[in-house]
C-alpha positions as CSV (number, residue, x, y, z in Angstrom):
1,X,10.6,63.0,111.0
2,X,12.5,61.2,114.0
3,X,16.4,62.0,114.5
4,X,16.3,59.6,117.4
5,X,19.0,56.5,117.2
6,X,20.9,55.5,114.1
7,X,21.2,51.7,113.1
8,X,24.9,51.2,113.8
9,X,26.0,50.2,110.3
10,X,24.3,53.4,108.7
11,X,25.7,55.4,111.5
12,X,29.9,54.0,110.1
13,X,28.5,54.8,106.8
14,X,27.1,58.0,107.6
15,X,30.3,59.0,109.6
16,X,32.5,57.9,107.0
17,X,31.3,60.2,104.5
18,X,31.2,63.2,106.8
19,X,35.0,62.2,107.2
20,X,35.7,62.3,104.3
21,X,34.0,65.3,103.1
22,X,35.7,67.2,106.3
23,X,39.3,65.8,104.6
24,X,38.4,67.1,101.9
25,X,37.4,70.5,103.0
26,X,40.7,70.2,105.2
27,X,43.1,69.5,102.5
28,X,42.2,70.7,99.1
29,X,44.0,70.2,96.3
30,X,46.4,73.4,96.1
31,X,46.3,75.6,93.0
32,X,49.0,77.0,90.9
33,X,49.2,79.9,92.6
34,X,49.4,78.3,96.0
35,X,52.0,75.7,94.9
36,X,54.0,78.6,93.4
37,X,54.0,80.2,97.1
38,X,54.7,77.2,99.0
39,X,57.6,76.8,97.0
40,X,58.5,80.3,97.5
41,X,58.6,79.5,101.0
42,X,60.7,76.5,100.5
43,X,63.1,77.6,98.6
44,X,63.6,80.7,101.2
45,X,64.1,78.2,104.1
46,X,66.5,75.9,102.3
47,X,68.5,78.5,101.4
48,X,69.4,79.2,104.9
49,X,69.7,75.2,105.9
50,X,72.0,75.2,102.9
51,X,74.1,78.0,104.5
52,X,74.1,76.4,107.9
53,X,74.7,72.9,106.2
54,X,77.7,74.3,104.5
55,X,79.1,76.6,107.9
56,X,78.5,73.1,109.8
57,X,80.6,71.7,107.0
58,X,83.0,74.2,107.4
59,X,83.6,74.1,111.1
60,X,83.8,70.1,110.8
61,X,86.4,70.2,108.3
62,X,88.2,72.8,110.5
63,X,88.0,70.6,113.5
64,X,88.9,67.2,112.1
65,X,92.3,69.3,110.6
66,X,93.1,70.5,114.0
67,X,92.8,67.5,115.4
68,X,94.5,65.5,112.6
69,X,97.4,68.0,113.2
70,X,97.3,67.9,116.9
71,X,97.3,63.7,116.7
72,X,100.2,63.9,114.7
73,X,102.0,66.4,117.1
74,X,100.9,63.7,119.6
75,X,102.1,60.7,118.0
76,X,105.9,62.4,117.5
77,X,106.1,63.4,120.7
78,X,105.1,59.7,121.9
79,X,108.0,58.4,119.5
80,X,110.4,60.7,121.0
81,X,109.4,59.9,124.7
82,X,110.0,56.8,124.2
83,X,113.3,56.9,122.7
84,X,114.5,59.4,125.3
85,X,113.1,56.5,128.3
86,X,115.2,54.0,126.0
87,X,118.5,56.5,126.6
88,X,117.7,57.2,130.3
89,X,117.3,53.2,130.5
90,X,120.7,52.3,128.7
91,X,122.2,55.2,130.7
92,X,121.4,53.9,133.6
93,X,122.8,50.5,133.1
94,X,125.6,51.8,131.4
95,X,126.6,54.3,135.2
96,X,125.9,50.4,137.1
97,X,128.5,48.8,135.0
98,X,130.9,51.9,134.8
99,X,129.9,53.0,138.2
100,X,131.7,50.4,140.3
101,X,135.0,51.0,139.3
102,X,135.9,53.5,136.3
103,X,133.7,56.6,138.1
104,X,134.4,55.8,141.8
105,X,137.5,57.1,143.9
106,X,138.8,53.7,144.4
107,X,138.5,53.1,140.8
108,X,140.3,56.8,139.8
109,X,143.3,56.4,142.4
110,X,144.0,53.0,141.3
111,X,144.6,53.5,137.7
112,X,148.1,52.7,137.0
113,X,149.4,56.1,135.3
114,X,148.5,59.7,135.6
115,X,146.7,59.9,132.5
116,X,144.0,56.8,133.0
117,X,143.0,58.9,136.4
118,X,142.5,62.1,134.2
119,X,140.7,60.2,131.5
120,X,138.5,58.2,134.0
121,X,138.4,61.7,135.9
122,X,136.9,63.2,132.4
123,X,134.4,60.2,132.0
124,X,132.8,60.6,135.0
125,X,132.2,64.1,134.4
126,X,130.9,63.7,130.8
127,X,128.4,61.3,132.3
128,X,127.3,63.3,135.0
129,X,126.4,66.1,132.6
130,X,124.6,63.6,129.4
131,X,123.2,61.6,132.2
132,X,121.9,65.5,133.4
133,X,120.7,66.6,130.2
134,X,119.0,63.2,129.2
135,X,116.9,63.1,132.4
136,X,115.6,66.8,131.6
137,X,115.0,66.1,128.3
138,X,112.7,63.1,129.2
139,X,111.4,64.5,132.2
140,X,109.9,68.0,129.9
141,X,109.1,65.6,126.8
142,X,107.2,63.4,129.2
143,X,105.1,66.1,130.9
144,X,104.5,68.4,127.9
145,X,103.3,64.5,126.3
146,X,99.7,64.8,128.2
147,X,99.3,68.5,127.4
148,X,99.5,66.7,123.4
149,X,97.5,64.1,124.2
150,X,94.4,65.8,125.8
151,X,94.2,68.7,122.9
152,X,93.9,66.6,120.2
153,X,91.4,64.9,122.4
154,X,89.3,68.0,122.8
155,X,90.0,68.5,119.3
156,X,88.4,65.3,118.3
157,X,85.2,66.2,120.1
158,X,84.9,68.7,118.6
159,X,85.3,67.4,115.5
160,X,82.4,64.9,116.4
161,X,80.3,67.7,117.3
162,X,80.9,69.3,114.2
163,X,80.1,66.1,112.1
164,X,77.1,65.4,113.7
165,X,75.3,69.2,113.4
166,X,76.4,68.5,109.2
167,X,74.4,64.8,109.6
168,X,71.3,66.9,111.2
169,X,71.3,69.7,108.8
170,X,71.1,67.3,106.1
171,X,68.4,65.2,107.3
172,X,66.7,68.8,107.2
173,X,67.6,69.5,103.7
174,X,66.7,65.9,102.6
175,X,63.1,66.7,103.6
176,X,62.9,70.1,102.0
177,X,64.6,68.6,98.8
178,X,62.3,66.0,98.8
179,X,58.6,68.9,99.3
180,X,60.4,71.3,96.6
181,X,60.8,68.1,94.1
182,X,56.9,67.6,94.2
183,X,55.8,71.1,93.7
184,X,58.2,71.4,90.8
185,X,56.8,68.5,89.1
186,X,53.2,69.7,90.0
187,X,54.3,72.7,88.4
188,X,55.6,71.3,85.4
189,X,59.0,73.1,86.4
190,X,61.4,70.6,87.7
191,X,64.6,70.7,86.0
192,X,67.3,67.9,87.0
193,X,70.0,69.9,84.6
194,X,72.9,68.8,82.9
195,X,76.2,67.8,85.3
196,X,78.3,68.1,82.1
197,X,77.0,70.9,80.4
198,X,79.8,73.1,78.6
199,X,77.7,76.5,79.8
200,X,77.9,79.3,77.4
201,X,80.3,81.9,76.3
202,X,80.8,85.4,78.5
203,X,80.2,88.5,75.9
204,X,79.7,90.8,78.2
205,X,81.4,94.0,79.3
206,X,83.3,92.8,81.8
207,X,87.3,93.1,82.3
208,X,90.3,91.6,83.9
209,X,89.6,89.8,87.1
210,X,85.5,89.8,86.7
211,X,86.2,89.0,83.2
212,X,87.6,85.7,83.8
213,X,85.1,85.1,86.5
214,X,82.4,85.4,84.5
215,X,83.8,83.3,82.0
216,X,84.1,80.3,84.5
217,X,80.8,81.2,86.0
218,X,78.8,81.1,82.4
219,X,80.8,78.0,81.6
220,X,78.7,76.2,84.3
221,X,75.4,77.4,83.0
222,X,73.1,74.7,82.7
223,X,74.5,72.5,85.6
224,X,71.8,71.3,88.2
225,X,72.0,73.2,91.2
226,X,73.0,70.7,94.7
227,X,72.9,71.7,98.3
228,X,76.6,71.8,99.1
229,X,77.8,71.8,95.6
230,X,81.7,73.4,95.0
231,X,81.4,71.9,91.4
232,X,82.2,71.0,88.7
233,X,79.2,68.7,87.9
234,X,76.6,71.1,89.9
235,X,75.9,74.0,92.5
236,X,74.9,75.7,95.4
237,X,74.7,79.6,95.2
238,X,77.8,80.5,97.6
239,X,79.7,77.3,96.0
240,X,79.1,78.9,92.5
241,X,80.5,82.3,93.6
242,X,83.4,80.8,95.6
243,X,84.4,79.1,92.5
244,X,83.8,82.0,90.3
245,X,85.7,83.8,91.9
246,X,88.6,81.3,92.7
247,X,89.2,81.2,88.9
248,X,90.0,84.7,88.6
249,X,92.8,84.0,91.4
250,X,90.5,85.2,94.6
251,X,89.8,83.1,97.4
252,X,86.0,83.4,98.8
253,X,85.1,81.9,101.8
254,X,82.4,79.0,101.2
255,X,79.1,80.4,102.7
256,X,76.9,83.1,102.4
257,X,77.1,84.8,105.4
258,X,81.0,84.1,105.5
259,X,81.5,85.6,101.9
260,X,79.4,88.6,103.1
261,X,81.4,89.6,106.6
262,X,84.8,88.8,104.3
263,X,83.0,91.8,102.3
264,X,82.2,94.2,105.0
265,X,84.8,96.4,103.6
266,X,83.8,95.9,100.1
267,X,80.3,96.6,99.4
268,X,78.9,98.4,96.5
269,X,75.7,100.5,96.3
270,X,73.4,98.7,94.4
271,X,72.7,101.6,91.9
272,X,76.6,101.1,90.9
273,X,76.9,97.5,90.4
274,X,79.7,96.3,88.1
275,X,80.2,92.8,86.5
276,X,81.4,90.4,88.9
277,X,79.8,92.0,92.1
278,X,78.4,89.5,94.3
279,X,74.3,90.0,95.3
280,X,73.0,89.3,98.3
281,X,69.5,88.5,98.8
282,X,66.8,86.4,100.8
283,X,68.7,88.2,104.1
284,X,72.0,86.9,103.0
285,X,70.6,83.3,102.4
286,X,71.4,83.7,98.3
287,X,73.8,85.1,96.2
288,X,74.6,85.8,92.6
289,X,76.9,87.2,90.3
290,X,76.4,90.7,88.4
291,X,77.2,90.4,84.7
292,X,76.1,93.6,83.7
293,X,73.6,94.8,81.4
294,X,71.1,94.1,84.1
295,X,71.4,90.3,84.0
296,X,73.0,88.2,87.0
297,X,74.0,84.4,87.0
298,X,73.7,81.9,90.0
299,X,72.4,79.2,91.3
300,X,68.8,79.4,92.5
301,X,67.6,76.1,94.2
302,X,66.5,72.8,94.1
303,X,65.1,71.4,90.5
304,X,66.9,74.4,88.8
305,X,70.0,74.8,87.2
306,X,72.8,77.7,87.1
307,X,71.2,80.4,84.9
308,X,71.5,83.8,83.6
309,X,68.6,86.2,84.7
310,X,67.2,90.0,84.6
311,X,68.1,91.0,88.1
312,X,64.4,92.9,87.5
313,X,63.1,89.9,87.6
314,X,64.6,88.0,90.2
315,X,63.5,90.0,93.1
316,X,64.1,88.5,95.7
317,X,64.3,91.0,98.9
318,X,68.1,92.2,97.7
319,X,69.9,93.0,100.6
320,X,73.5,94.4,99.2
321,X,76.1,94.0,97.1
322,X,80.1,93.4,97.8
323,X,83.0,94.1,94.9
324,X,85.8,91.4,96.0
């Protein structure tokens, strides 16, 4: 039998099927089990794009207030410039007109009784001393105006900066949003929640502050969680705590790693958790709320909703706790 040249229309065909049998071989249709992993892995990663998303947030927020402040520092010191040139100007034409006469020797041992050359005396020295005061007042106005001017210009910068590293962590979590979406439907497990679900009722054994933090936080069960979400119509993990814990009169900062460091003086063993301890997990890229009897509630990603879960079941690499 001859191998020797191939007609070349049964060579296309014959190639065509070896491509598509090596596609085939490349890509294979994933199973459960390896859809289950890859979104795993997904959900890991976007739980640290969602904590840099929302520090990037943070920082541009920050910025854009100093700079608003700054620019409105600026723009008073402008107005007040201005009116102290006006002054200067007027006092200036003002000394011309006066100058010639009123102010001048010839002008003071002219004046027909004692009294005009003591008032006209007086003038000239009032003058001397607004006309003093005005020019220093313009003069450190005037050069204190550029110092103004060119922080809330660095300050606008970097509140550019700061907007743009949000816009390029979002394209991120976009993309990751969009991969976790089709392995949930895959799955069967894609859940777009309920923005104005009434949660359910706190029965637990917690008291005073975690009490009414758990309250709020049950209250949101149900809602869908969404990268960057501070409520109230859905979630991230860190914007479910911060608001958990803002109902019982505590002020969180808004990401992971931020509420962690504020709780470098506050962490708990795990062995003695108590309800309303925050969990950290995923190295620090998730967190969750302890609400005793072994259960926690959060947020847990994409195509989820905020829930209540064993913590024996969640198991997700816990890294600590922290007691606000």
């Amino acid at each position: 039998m001859s191998f020797g040249r191939v007609p070349v229309a049964a060579g296309l065909a014959f190639g065509l099927v070896l491509s598509s049998m090596g596609s085939a071989a490349a890509d294979p249709k994933p199973t459960i089990s390896q859809a289950k992993a890859k979104l795993e892995k997904l959900n890991d990663k976007a739980d640290k794009v969602v904590d840099r998303f929302n520090a990037a947030t943070e920082r541009y927020k920050g910025a854009k207030g100093t700079y608003t402040k700054l620019n409105d520092s600026y723009k008073r010191k402008l107005a007040t410039v201005a009116d102290l040139r006006a002054q200067v100007v007027n006092m200036a034409v003002d000394t011309y007109k006066l100058g010639n006469y009123a102010t001048t020797l010839p002008g003071l041992i002219t004046a027909d009784k004692p009294e005009d050359t003591l008032s006209r005396m007086a003038l000239a020295g009032q003058m001397t001393t607004e006309r003093a005061q005005k020019l220093a007042a313009f003069d450190r106005e005037n050069r204190g105006l550029k110092a103004e001017r060119d922080k809330a210009e660095k300050a606008l910068e970097a509140a550019d900066k700061g907007r743009d590293a949000v816009q390029k962590e979002r394209s991120e979590i976009l993309e990751l949003i969009d991969e976790q979406k089709k392995l949930l439907r895959k799955l069967g497990a894609y859940n777009p929640g309920n923005p104005n679900s009434t949660g359910v009722q706190y029965t637990g054994p917690a008291s005073g502050n975690a009490a009414a933090v758990l309250r709020f936080a049950y209250a949101q069960v149900g809602k869908p969680y969404v990268f960057g979400g501070t409520g109230p119509g859905g979630f991230d993990c860190s914007g479910l705590t911060q608001a958990s814990w803002r109902a019982a009169g505590v002020s969180l900062p808004r990401t992971t790693w931020a509420q962690w460091s504020w709780g470098a003086s506050r962490k708990v063993s795990l062995d003695a958790l108590q309800p309303g301890d925050l969990i950290f997990s995923e190295g620090l890229g998730h967190v969750s709320i302890y609400a005793g009897n072994g259960q926690i509630v959060h947020a847990p990603q994409t195509g989820d909703v905020v829930k209540i879960v064993k913590l024996s079941e969640y198991g997700r690499n816990l890294v600590g706790a922290v007691r606000p």
